[in-house]
C-alpha positions as CSV (number, residue, x, y, z in Angstrom):
1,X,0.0,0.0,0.0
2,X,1.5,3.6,-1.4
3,X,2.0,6.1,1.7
4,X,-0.8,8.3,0.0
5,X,-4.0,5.3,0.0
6,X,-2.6,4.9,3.5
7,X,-2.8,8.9,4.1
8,X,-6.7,8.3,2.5
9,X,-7.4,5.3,4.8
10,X,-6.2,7.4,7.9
11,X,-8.9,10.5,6.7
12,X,-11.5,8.1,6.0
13,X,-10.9,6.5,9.7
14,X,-10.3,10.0,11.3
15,X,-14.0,10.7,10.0
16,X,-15.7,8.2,11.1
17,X,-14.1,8.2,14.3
18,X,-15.8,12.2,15.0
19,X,-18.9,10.6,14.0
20,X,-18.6,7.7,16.8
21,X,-17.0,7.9,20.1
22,X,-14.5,4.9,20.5
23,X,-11.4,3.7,22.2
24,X,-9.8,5.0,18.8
25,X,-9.9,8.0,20.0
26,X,-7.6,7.3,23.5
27,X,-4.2,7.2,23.4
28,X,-3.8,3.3,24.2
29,X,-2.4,2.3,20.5
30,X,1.3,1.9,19.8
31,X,3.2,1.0,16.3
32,X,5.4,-2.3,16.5
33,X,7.8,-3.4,13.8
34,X,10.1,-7.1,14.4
35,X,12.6,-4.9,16.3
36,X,10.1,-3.6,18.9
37,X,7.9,-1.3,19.7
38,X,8.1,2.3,17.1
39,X,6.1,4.5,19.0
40,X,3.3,4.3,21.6
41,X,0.9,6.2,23.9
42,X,-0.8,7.1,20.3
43,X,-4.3,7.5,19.4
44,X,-5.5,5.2,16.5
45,X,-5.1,8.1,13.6
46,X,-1.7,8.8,14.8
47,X,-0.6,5.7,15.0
48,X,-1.6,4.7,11.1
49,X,0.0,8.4,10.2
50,X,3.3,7.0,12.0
51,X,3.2,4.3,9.8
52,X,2.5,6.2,6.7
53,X,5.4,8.4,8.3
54,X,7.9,5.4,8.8
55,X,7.0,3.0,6.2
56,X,10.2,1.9,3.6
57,X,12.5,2.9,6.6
58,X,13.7,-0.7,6.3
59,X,11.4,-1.3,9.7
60,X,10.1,-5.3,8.7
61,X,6.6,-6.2,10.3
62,X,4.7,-3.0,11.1
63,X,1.5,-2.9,12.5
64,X,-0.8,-1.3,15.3
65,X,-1.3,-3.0,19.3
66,X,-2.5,-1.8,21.7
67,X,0.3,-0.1,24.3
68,X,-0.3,-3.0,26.6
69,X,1.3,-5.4,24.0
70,X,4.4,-3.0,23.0
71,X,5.0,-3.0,26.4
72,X,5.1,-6.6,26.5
73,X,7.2,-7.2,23.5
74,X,9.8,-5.0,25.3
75,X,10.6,-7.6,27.9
């Protein structure tokens, strides 16, 4: 997926999370590659931006969890 239908999936989220309150909206979701954790304490938007942002950084295995999990995959 190009970093610009990512950038159109992250609008298309970000507007139908203001239309429904969620858990989306807290800051509870990290980004994880194989290496560990990329950045947490993020709110669901930010965390698909970050992975727009970082994505062909040579970071293998990217994807969302919640911080509870990066957390874990640190020990």
């Amino acid at each position: 997926m190009s970093s610009e239908e990512t950038k159109k999936k992250a609008e298309a989220a970000e507007d139908e999370a203001e239309r429904s309150p969620s858990e989306l909206h807290e800051k509870v979701w990290a980004v994880i590659s194989f290496g560990g954790p990329v950045a947490t304490e993020l709110t669901f938007d930010e965390a698909v931006a970050k992975i727009a942002e970082v994505e062909g950084k040579d970071l293998p295995g990217l994807c969302i969890v919640s911080n509870d999990a990066a957390e874990r995959m640190k020990k």
